[in-house]
N, C-alpha and C positions, 0 to 999 in steps of 0.2 A: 764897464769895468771888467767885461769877460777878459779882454786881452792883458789887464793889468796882471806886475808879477807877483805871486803868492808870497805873503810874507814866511818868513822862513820860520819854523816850530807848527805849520798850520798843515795837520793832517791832510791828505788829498780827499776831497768830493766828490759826490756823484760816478761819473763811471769809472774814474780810475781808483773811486775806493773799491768799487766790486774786482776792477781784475786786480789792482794788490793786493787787498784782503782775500781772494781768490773766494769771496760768495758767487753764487749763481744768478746770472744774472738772464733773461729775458729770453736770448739769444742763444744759449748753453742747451737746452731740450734739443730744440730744431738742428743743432750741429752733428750732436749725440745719436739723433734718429739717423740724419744723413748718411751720420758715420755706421751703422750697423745695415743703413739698406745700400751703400755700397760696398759693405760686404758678401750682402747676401748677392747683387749686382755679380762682385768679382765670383760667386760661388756658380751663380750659374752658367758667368760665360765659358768658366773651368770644367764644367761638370760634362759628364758626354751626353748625345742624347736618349733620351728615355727612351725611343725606339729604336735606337741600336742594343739596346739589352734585352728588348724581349724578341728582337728577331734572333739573339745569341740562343737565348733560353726554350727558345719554340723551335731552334734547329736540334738542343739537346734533346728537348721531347720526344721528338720526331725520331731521333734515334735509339728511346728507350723503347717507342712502342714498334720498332722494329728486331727487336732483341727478346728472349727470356733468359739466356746467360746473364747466371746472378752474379759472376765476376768483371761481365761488361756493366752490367746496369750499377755494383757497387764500384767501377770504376768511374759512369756519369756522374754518381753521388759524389764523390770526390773532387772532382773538377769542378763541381757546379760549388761544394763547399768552400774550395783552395779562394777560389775567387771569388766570392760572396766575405769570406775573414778579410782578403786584403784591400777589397775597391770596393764595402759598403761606409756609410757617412755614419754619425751619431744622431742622425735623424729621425724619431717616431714610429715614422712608416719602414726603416729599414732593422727592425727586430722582428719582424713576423719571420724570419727564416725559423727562427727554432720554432715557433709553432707549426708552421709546415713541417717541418722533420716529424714532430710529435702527431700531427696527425696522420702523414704517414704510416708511420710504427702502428696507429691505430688501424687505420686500415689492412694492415696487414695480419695485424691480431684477428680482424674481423673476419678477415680472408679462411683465416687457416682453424677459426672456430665455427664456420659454416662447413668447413669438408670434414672438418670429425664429426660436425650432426647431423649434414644431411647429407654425407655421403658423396662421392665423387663420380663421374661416369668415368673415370681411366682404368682399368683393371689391373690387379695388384693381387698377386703370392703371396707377397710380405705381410702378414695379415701382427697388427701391432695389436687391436686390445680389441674387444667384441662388446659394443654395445648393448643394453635393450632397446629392441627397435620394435617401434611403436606400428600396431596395424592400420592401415590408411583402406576405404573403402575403393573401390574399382576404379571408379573415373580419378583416383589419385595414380592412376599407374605413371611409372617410372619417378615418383619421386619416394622417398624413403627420411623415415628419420629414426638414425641409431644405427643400429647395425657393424660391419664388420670396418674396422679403420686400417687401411695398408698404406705401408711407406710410398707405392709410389701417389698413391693419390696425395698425401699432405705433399710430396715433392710436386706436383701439378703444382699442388694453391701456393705452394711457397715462391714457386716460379712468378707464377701471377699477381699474386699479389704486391713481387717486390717489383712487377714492373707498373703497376697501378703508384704503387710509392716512389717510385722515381718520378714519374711524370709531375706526382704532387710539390717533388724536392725542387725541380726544375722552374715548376709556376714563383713557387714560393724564390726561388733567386733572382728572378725577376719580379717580384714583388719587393726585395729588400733592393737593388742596385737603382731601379729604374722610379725616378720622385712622381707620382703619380698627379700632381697638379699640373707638373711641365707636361708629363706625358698628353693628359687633358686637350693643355695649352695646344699643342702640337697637331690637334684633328682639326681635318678641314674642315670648311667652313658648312658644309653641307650638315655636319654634326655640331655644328657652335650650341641649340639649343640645350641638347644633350648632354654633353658636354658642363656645360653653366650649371645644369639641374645636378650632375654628379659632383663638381667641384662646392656647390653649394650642400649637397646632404653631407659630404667630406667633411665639410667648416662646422656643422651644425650638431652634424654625431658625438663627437668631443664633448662640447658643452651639456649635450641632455645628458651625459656619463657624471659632468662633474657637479651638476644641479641634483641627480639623484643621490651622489655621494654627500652632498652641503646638505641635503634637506634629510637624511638619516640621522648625519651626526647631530645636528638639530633637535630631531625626537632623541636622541638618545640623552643627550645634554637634559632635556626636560621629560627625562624620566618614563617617556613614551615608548613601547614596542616600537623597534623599527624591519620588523619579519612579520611573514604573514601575509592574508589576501588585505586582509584592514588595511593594515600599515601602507600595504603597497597602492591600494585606493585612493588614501591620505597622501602619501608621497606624490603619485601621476597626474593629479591635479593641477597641483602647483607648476610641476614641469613640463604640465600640457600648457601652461597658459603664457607661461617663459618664452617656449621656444610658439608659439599663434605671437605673441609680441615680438621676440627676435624677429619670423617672416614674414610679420609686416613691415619694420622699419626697413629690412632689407630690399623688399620690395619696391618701394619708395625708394631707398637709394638706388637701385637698378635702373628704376622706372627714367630717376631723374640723369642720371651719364647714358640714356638713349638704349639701352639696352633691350633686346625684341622687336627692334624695326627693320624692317627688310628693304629690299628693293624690290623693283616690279620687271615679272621677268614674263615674256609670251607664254601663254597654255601652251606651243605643241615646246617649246626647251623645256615646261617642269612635266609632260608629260613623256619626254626622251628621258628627263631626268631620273623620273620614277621607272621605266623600264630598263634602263640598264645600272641601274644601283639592282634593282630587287633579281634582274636575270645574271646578274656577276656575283651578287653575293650566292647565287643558290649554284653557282658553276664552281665557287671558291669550295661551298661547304661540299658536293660531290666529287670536285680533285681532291679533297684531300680525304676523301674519306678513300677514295683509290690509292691512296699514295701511303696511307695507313693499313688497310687491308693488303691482304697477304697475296693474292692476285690482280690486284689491281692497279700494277705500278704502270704498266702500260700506257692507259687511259688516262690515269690521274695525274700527271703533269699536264700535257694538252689540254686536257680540261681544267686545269687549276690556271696556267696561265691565262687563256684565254673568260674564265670567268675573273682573273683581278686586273685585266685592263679594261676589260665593259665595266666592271665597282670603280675604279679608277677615272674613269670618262666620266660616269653618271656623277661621281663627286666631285668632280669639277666642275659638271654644267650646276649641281646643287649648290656650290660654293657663289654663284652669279647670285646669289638673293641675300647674300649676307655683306652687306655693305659695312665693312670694319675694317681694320687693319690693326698689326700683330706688334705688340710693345715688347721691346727685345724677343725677337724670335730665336730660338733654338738654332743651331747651325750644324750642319750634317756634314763634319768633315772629315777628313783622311783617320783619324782612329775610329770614328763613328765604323765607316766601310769596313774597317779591318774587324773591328768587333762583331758586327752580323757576320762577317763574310767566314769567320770561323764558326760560327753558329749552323751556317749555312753548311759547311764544307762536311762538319761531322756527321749533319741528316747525309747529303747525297755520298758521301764517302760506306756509310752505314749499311745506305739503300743497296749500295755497289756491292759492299759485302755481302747482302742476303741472296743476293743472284748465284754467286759461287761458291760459297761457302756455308749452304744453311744448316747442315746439323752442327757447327759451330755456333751460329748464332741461338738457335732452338734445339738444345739441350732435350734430348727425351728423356719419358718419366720411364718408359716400359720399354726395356732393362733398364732398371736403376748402373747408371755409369755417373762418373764423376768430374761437372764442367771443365772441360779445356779452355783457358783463354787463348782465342785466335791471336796472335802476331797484329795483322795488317788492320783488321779494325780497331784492337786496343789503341796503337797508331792513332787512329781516324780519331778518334776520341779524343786521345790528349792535344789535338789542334784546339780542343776548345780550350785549353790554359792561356792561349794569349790575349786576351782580354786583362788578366791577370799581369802583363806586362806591359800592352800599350796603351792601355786605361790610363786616366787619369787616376793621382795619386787622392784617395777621398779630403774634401775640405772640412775639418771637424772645426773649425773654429765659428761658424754661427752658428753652430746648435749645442757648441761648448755649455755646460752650467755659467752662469751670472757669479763672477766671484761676490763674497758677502759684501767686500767694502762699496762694490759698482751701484747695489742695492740699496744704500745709505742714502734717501730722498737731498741731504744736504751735499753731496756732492756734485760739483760741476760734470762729473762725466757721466751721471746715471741718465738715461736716458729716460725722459716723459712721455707713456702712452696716453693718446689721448683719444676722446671715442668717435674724432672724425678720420684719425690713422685707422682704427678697429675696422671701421665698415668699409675704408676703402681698401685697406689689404682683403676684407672677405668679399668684396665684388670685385679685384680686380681678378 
């Protein structure tokens, strides 16, 4: 009688009474999910890549710590801000700008409260306020605490310290633009284990924040101290034994998608492997200590290049024992290039500048005179705003809030987590 025709007055059945009555039927969770991971799908394929933003952000760097003009360095500050307001997302990891700014500030608080107590080695007339300074026994010679405070020395720390605070403002914009799990995603394979162990402490930190916050309000609810060494005793327990269960079951699901198995690669390829990873990274960290240092620009590209194509070689013969392959990889394209490439342009444009122009760029303390901003490098600088135009426009709508009604369990479009989605979003 299925094909028979329904007499007429007789309510519909079965699945056409769910989608007329429009309840939720079976099918509705799994659509829901779909529909929010091809969002998150369309977010990444929109998004730029992660390391196109920290080579922007490590070329600014690279320019502050070529500078003590505090009108170059608060002009990097700017740049680095313009374009951290208009091309960060509403994503978690992209609010730590303002705590970089703020620890900044502190650092340079910190800066400028060491030269009023222990004094400066710049020499200084302008004598501002005369400590009492404390007598130190012999083998303390040349350091001092108290004593005389003159304008040019707090103009030294002030100098230094604001370029300690840019470098910080700089990480920190790269820290807000750049999603740090694609970033992850993104290391060769020579890093895969690395890499898994940092995306997994990423995944895990969150939850022992919000298991500490569950298990306070708890003692507080029942009347228990929730401060104190007790308390905190009483608390660490429970969230020590949470997250020893979270990394087992996580393990196990690792264990069981194959994850940790390698392939088999000859002794003398992982023993090339191991000497030009460990001789390019120590050629990296010596270029750029050249190319940082005040005489040492000479040397320190040659040797910067040439130690990141031996790390570059070594990580690729490393990448031979990770037998995996890359679910949506990240794509390096034409705004990608443009984005480092201004990042780029402001270090070597900067560097250029300190060749010819250095008491522009290094402002002295002793005469106290009053920074000039150079022309040509201020220039150099504002190339880094274009990131700020050929960026991608930020995608806020997965990380948008959940409107109230989406959250109503009886609605067809609210989407159902369930805890085989949980572990495979935190292993994938």
């Amino acid at each position: 009688m299925s094909g028979a025709a329904r007499p007429a007055g007789h309510p519909p059945t079965g699945r056409r009474a769910q989608r007329s009555s429009g309840a939720p039927h079976s099918r509705g969770a799994p659509h829901s999910r779909g529909a929010q991971r091809s969002k998150d799908a369309l977010y990444a394929r929109g998004a730029l890549h992660a390391g196109a933003w920290w080579l922007w952000a490590l070329g600014l760097a690279t320019a502050a710590s070529r500078t003590t003009n505090p009108l170059l360095l608060g002009l990097l500050v700017a740049v680095a801000g313009y374009v951290v307001a208009v091309r960060r997302t509403d994503a978690p990891w992209a609010r730590s700008y303002g705590a970089f700014l703020k620890l900044g500030l502190v650092v340079l608080a910190i800066r400028l409260t060491f030269a009023v107590l222990l004094g400066s080695p710049i020499p200084g007339t302008h004598v501002l306020v005369t400590l009492p300074e404390v007598p130190l026994p012999d083998w303390a010679q040349g350091v001092r605490i108290g004593g005389r405070v003159t304008a040019e020395g707090l103009v030294f720390a002030l100098y230094d310290g604001l370029k300690l605070a840019t470098l910080l403002v700089c990480v920190g914009a790269a820290n807000a633009l750049a999603n740090p799990a694609r970033l992850l995603k993104s290391l060769p394979g020579a890093l895969y284990e690395a890499g898994v162990a940092v995306v997994v402490a990423m995944t895990f930190a969150p939850n022992l924040v919000t298991d500490v916050q569950r298990l306070r309000a708890a003692r507080r609810l029942r009347g228990r101290p929730d401060r104190g060494v007790r308390a905190l005793l009483q608390v660490g327990l429970p969230v020590l034994e949470g997250a020893l269960e979270r990394s087992v079951a996580l393990a196990a699901a690792m264990d069981a998608r194959g994850y940790g198995r390698t392939a088999q690669v000859p002794p003398a390829v992982a023993r090339a492997t191991a000497a030009l990873t460990l001789g390019g990274l120590l050629g990296v960290c010596a270029g750029t200590y050249g190319l940082l240092a005040a005489r040492g620009a000479g040397f320190g590209l040659p040797v910067l290049l040439v130690g990141l194509a031996a790390a570059l070689g070594g990580l690729w013969l490393g990448g031979r024992r990770s037998a995996r392959s890359r679910y949506r990889p990240d794509r390096w394209d034409a705004r990608a290039w443009l984005v480092s490439g201004s990042g780029v342009a402001v270090a070597g444009l900067m560097i250029w500048a300190a060749s010819y122009a250095p008491q522009a760029l290094d402002p002295p303390a002793v005469p106290l005179t009053a920074p000039v901003l150079p022309l040509w490098p201020a220039a150099g600088v504002l190339v880094g705003l274009l990131p700020a135009f050929v960026a991608p426009a930020p995608a806020r709508a997965p990380y948008a809030k959940t409107p109230q009604s989406s959250r109503n369990p009886q609605s067809p479009q609210s989407p159902q987590t369930t805890s085989e989605d949980t572990g495979k979003e935190a292993t994938r």
